[in-house]
C-alpha positions as CSV (number, residue, x, y, z in Angstrom):
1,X,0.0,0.0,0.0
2,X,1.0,3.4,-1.0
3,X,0.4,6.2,1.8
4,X,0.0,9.9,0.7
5,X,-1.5,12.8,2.8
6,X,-3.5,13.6,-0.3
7,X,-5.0,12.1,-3.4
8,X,-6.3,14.6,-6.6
9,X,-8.2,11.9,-8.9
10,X,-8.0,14.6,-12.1
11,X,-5.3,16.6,-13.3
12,X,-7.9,19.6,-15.2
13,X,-7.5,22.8,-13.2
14,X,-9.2,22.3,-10.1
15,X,-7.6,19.2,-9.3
16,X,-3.9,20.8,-10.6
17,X,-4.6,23.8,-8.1
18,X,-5.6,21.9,-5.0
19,X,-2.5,19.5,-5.5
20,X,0.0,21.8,-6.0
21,X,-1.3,23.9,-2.8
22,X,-1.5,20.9,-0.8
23,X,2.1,20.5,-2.0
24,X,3.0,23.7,-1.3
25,X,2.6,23.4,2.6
26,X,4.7,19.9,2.5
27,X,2.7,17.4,2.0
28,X,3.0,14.1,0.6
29,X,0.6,14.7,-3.1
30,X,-0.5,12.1,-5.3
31,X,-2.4,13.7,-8.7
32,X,-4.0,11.0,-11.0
33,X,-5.1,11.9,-14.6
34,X,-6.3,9.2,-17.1
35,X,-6.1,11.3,-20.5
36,X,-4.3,14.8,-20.6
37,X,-2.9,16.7,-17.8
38,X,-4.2,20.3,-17.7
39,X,-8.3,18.8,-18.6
40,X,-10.2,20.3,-20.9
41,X,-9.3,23.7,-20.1
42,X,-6.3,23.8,-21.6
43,X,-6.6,20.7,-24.2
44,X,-10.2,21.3,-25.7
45,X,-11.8,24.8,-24.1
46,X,-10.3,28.0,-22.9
47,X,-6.9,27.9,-23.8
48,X,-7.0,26.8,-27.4
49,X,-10.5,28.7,-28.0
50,X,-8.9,31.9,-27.2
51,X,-6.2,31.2,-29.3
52,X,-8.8,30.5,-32.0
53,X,-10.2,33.2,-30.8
54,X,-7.7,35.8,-31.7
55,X,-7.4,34.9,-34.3
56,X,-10.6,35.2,-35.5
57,X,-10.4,38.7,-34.0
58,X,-7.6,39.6,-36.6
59,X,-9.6,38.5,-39.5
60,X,-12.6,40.9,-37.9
61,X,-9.9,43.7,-37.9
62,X,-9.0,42.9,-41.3
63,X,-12.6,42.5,-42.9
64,X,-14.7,45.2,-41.2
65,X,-12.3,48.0,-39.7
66,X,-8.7,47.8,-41.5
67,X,-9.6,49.9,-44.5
68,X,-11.4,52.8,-42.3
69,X,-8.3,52.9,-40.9
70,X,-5.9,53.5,-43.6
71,X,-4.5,50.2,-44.0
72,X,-5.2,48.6,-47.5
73,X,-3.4,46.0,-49.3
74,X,-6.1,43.4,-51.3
75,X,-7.2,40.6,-49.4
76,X,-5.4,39.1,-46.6
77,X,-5.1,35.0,-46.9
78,X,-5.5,33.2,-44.0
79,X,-4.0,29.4,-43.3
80,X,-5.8,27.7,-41.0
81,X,-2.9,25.4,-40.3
82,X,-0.8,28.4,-39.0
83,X,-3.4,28.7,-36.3
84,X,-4.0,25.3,-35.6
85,X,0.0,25.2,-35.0
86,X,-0.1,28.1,-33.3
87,X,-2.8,27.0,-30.7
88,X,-1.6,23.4,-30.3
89,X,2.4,25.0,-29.4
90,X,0.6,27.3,-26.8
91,X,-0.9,24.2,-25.3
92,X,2.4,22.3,-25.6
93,X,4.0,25.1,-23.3
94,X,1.3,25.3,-21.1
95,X,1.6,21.4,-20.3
96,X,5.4,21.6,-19.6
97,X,4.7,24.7,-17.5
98,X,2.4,22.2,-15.0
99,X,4.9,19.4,-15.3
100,X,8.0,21.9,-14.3
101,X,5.3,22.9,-11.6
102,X,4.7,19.4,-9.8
103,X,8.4,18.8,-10.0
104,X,9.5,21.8,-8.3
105,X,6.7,20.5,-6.0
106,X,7.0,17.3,-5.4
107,X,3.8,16.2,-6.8
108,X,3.8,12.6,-7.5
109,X,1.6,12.4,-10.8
110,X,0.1,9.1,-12.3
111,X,-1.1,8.3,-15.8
112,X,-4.0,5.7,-15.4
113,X,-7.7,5.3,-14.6
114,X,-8.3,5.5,-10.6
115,X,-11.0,3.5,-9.1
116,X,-12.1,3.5,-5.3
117,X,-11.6,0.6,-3.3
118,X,-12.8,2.4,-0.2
119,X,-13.3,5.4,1.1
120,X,-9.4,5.6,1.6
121,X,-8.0,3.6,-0.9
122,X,-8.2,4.0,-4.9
123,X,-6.8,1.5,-7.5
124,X,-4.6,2.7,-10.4
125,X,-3.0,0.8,-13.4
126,X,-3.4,-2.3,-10.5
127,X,-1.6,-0.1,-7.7
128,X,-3.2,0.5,-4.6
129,X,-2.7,4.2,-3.2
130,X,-4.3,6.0,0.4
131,X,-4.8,9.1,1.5
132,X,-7.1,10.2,4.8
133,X,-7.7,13.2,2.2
134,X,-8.8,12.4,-1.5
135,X,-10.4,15.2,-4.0
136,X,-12.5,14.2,-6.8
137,X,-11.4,16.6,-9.9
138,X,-12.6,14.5,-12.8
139,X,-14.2,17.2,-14.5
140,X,-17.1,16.4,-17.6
141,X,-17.4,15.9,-21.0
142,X,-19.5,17.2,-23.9
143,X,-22.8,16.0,-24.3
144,X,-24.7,14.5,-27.5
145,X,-27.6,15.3,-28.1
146,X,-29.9,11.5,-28.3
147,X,-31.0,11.4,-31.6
148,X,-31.2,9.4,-34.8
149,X,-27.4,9.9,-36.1
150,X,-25.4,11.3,-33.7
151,X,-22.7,9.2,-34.3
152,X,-22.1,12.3,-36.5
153,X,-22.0,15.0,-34.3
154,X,-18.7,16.8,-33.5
155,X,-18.4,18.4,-30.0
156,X,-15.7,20.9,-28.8
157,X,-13.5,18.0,-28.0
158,X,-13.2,17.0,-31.6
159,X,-13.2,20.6,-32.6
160,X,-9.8,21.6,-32.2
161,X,-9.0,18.1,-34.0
162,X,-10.2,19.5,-37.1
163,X,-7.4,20.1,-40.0
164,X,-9.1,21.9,-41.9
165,X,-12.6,24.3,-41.7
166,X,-16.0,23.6,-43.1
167,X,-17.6,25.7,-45.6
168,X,-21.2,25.2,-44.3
169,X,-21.6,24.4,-40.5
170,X,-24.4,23.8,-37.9
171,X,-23.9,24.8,-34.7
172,X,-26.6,23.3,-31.6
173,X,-26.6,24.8,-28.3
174,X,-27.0,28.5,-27.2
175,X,-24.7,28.3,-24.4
176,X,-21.2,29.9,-23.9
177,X,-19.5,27.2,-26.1
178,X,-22.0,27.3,-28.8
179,X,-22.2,31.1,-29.2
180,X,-18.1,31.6,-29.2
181,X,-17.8,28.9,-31.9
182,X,-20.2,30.3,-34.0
183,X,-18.7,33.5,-33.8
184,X,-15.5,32.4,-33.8
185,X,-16.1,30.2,-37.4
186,X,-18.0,33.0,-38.5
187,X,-15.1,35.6,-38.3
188,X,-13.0,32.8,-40.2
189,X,-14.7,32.6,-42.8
190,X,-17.3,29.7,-42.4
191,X,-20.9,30.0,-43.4
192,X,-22.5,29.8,-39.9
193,X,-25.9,28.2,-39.0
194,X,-26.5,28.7,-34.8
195,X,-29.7,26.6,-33.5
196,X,-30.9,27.2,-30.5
197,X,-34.3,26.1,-28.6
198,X,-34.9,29.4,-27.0
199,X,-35.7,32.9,-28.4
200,X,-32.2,33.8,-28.1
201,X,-28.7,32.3,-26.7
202,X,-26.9,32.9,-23.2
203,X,-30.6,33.0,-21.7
204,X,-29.4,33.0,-18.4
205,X,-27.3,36.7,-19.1
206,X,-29.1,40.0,-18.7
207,X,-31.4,40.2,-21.7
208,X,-30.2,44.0,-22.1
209,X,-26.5,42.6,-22.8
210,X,-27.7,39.5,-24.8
211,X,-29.9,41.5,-27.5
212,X,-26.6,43.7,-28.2
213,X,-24.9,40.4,-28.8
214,X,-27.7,38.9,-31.1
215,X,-27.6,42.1,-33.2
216,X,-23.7,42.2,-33.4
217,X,-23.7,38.6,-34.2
218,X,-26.3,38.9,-37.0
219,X,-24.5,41.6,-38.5
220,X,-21.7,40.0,-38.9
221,X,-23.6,37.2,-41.0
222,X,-24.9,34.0,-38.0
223,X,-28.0,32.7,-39.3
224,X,-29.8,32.5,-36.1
225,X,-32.3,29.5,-35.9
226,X,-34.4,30.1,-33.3
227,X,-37.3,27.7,-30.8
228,X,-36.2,24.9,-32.7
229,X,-35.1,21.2,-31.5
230,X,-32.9,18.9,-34.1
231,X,-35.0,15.6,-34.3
232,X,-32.1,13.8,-36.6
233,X,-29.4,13.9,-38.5
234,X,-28.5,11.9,-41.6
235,X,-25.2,11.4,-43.8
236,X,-25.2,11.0,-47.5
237,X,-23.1,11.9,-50.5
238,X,-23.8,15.5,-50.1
239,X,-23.0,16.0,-46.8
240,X,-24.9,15.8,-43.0
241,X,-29.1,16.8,-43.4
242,X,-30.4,18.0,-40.1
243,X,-33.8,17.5,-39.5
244,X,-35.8,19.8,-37.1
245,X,-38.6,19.4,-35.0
246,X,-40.5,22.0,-37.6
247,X,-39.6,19.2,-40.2
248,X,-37.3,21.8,-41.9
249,X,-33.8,20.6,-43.2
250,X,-30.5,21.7,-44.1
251,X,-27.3,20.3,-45.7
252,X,-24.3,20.9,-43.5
253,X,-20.5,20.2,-44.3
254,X,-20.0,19.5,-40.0
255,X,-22.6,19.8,-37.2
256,X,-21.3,20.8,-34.0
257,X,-23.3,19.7,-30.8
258,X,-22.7,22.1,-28.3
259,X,-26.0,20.9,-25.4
260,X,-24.4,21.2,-21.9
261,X,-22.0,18.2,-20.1
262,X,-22.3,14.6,-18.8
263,X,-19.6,14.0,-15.7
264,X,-16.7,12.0,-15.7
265,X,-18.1,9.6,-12.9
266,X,-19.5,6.3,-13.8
267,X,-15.9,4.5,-14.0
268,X,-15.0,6.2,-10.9
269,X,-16.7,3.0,-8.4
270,X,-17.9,5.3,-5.8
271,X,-20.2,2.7,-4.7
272,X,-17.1,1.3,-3.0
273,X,-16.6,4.5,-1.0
274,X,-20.2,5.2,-0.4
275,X,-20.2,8.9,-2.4
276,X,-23.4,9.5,-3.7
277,X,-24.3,11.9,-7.0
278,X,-27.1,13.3,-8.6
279,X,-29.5,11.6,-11.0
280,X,-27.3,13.1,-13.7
281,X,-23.7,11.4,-11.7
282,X,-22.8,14.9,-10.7
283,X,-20.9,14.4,-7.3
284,X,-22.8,16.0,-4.5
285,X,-21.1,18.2,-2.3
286,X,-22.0,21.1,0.4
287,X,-20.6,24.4,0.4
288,X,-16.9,23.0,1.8
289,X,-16.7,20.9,-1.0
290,X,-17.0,17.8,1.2
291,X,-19.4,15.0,-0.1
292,X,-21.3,13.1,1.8
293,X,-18.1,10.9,3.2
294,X,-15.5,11.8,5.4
295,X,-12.3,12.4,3.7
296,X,-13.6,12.9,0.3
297,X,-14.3,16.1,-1.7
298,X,-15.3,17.1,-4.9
299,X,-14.2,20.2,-6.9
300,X,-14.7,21.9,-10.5
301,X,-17.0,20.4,-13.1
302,X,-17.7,17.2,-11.5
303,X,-19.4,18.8,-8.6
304,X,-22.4,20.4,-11.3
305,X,-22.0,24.0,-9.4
306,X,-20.6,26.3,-11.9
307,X,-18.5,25.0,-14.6
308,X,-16.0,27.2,-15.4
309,X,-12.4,27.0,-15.1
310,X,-11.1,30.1,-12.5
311,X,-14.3,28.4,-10.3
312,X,-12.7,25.3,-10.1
313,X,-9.0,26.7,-9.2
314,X,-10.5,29.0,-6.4
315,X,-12.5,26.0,-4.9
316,X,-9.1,23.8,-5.3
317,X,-7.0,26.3,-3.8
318,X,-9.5,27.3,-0.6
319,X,-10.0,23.3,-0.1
320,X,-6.2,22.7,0.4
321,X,-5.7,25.9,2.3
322,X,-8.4,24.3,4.6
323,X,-7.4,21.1,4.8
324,X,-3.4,22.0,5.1
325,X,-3.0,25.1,6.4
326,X,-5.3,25.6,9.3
327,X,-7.5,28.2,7.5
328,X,-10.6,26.6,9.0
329,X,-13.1,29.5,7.4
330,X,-11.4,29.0,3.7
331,X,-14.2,27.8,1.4
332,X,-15.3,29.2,-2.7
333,X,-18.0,32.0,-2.9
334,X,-20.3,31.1,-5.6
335,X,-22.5,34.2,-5.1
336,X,-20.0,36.7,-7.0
337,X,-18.4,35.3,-10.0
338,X,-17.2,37.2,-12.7
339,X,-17.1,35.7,-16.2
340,X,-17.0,36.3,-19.8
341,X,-17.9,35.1,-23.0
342,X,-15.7,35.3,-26.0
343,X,-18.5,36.4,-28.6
344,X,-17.2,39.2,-31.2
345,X,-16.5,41.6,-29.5
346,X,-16.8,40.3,-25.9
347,X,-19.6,40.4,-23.0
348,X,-19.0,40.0,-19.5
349,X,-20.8,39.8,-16.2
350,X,-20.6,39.4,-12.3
351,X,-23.5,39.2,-10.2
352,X,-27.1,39.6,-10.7
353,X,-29.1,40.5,-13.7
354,X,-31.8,42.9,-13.3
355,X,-35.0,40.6,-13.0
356,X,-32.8,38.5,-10.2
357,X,-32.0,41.4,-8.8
358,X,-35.5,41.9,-8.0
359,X,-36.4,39.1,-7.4
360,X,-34.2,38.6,-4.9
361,X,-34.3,42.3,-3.1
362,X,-37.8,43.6,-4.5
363,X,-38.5,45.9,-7.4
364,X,-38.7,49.0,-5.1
365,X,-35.1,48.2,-3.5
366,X,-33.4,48.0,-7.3
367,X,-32.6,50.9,-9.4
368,X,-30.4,49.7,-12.8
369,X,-27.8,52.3,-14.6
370,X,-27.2,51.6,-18.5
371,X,-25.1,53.2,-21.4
372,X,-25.4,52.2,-24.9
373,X,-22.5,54.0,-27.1
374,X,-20.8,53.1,-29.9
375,X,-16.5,52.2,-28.6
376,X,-14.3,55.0,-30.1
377,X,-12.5,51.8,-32.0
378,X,-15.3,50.7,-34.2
379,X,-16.8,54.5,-34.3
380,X,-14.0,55.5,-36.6
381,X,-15.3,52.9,-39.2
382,X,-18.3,52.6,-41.4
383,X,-19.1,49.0,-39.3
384,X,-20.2,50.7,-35.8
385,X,-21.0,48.2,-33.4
386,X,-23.1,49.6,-30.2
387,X,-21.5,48.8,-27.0
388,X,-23.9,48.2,-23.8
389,X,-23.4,48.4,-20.1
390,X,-25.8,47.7,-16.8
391,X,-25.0,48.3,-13.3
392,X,-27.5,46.8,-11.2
393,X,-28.1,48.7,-7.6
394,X,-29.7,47.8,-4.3
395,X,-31.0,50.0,-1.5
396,X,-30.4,53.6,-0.5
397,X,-26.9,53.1,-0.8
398,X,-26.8,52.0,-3.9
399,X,-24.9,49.1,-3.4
400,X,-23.5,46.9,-6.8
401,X,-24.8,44.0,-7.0
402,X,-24.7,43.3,-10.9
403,X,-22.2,44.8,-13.7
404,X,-22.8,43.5,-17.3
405,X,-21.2,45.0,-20.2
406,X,-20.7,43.7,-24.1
407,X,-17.9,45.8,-26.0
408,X,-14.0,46.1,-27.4
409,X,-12.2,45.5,-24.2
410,X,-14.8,43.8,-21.5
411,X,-12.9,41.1,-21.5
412,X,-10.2,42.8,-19.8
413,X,-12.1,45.3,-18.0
414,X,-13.9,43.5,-16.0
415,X,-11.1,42.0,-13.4
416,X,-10.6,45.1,-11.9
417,X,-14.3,46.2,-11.6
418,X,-15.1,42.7,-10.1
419,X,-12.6,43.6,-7.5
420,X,-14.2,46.8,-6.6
421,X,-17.8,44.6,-6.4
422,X,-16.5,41.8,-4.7
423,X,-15.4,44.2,-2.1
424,X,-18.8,46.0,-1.4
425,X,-18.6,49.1,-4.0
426,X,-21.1,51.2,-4.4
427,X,-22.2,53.6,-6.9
428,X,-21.2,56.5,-5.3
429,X,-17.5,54.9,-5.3
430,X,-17.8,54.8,-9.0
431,X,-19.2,58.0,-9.4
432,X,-16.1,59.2,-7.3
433,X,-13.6,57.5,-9.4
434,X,-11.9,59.5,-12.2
435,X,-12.7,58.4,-15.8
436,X,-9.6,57.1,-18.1
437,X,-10.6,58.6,-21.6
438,X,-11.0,58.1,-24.1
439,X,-12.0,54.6,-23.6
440,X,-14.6,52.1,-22.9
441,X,-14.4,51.6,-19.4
442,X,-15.4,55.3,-18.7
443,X,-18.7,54.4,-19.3
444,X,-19.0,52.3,-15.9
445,X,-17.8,55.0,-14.0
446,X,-19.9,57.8,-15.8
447,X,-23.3,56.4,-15.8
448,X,-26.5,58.5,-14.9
């Protein structure tokens, strides 16, 4: 039997964060990941969308504001391969980076598929391993939507496999992954078809922020399919036919199902430790992160709380400073979490939209601040794209409780405002902050 203080099953960011912590105060670390260290963060989401993201972004520059700006020279020509190279080397570094990390560490980290024997004891590659501490970080995968012909479905973990683009896709899903991949394909080039079941994508956002987007994103030439449902899909000579609910269909070169996550848990044998999950296999756990047995946790995707990738490091990072380092009040706040979404150009938001907002405080106890204004960037051109921005307010003192913004720069901006609402700002300690101009962020501090 192998004895560690703590075992990470997962090496995706929450499970990398809470090892290395744990690490960091001396303690004996065992990380297990059965695929690719780093998770799908850095192998299939964030860190190679972005990438695809920027670039896209320089092909927006190039098509709709390069000329206005004095810069002619015929049509640029893109290679797709460049960027593919160019994303897959930033992933390369960002691997070696962890591994550098857990050696510096001391991390002991296993390649295999870890499987509970008890509630102190997992299996790996036919190795037994203990710990009176174990974290499950196993993360989640894409789901498919359960149809006639899914089989044919790519999902963003076979997206950045691609070698080449499609000249006609479908995208399914009006989440954050299906809305940046449209927009991302669209800026590239591709001839993009978004279907989504509601009236319009990101439903969850503030509608005042999501319209904005909608309009940008039609603009810029997303066919928006709208309060429809794919019933199947079909492959012949000509290509993938979707088939919708409506009984309308379409010929597609690729469809990309983008419909919310499954998590990695049913290989996991947590009968064997007792944990229990949700219908879905999402790992219950309380507000520590502790599951329902002593000893065992569950951070990032797996848990079902909020997917998203600086969640699941905060949550590591607290647990380990808990467990480790005698920080006994250390846990994640899910009430105020900043976040973006890489549509063209960005939104971002942290805290409550306006109809939670009263909901939650009462209409009479909200007051909401807006500013629609076209960025100095795009005004200089003939394609103007209309930025928007909310602060939501509660009580006589005005207290932040929502900031929602879509424009050039919001996803940078928003850190630092986050900061400021994390920490109680009010209004009135916008009001009293002096305006950087001429940019974007002005607007947040200027509003009336």
């Amino acid at each position: 039997m192998n004895t560690f203080d703590y075992i990470v099953i997962g090496g995706g960011s929450g499970g990398i964060a809470t090892a290395n912590r744990a690490a960091q105060y001396g303690k004996k670390v065992l990380l297990i990941e059965k695929q690719d260290i780093g998770g799908t963060c850095v192998n299939r989401g964030c860190v190679p969308k972005k990438v695809y993201w920027n670039g896209a972004h320089i092909a927006q520059i190039f098509k709709h504001f390069a000329k206005d700006y004095g810069f002619e020279n015929g049509e640029p020509t893109f290679h797709f391969q460049t960027l593919k190279k160019a994303q897959e080397s930033y992933r390369g570094r960002s691997k070696e980076a962890y591994e550098k990390g857990f050696q510096s560490r001391g991390v002991k980290v296993i390649e295999g598929e870890a499987k509970f024997v008890d509630s102190h004891t997992v299996e790996v590659n036919g190795e037994k391993f203990s710990a009176n501490h174990i974290t499950i970080a196993t993360g989640a995968r894409p789901n498919l939507l359960p149809i006639p012909g899914a089989e044919f479905l790519d999902t963003s973990e076979t997206f950045f496999t691609w070698e080449t683009l499609p000249e006609k896709i479908a995208v399914i899903g009006g989440g954050y992954i299906g809305t940046e991949i449209s927009g991302l394909l669209n800026a590239l080039g591709v001839e993009t078809h978004f279907y989504i079941r509601k009236d319009k994508p990101l439903h969850k956002f503030e509608d005042f922020i999501i319209d904005a987007v909608m309009e940008e994103m039609e603009k810029s030439g997303i066919q928006f399919h709208t309060g429809v449902s794919p019933t199947k899909v079909e492959k012949t000579t000509e290509g993938l036919t979707l088939t919708l609910d409506n009984g309308d269909t379409e010929i597609f070169d690729r469809i990309l199902c983008a419909t919310g996550i499954t998590p990695n848990s049913e290989n996991l044998n947590l009968e064997a430790a007792g944990v229990e999950t949700d219908k879905k296999g999402f790992i219950l756990s309380n507000e520590w992160e502790e599951t329902n047995v002593k000893g065992i946790y569950s951070v990032g995707d797996i848990n079902g709380k909020t997917p998203l990738t600086p969640v699941a490091i905060m949550a590591g990072r607290k647990l380990s400073n808990r467990l480790f380092n005698g920080e006994k009040e250390a846990k994640m706040d899910y009430s105020l979490i900043p976040t973006v979404v890489f549509t063209h150009p960005a939104m971002g938001t942290i805290g409550l939209s306006l109809k939670e907002a009263e909901e939650k405080y009462g209409k009479d106890s909200v007051k909401a601040y807006t500013s629609s204004f076209v960025n100095m960037f795009t005004g200089a051109t003939s394609h103007r794209i209309t930025n928007k921005m909310m602060l939501v307010t509660v009580g006589e003192e005005e207290k932040i409780v929502g900031l929602h913004l879509f424009g050039e720069g919001t996803d940078e901006m928003l850190q630092g405002f986050a900061v400021a609402i994390t920490m109680g700002a009010t209004k009135k300690d916008f009001d009293s902050t002096i305006a950087i101009h001429p940019t974007g962020a002005e607007e947040v501090v200027t509003m009336s």
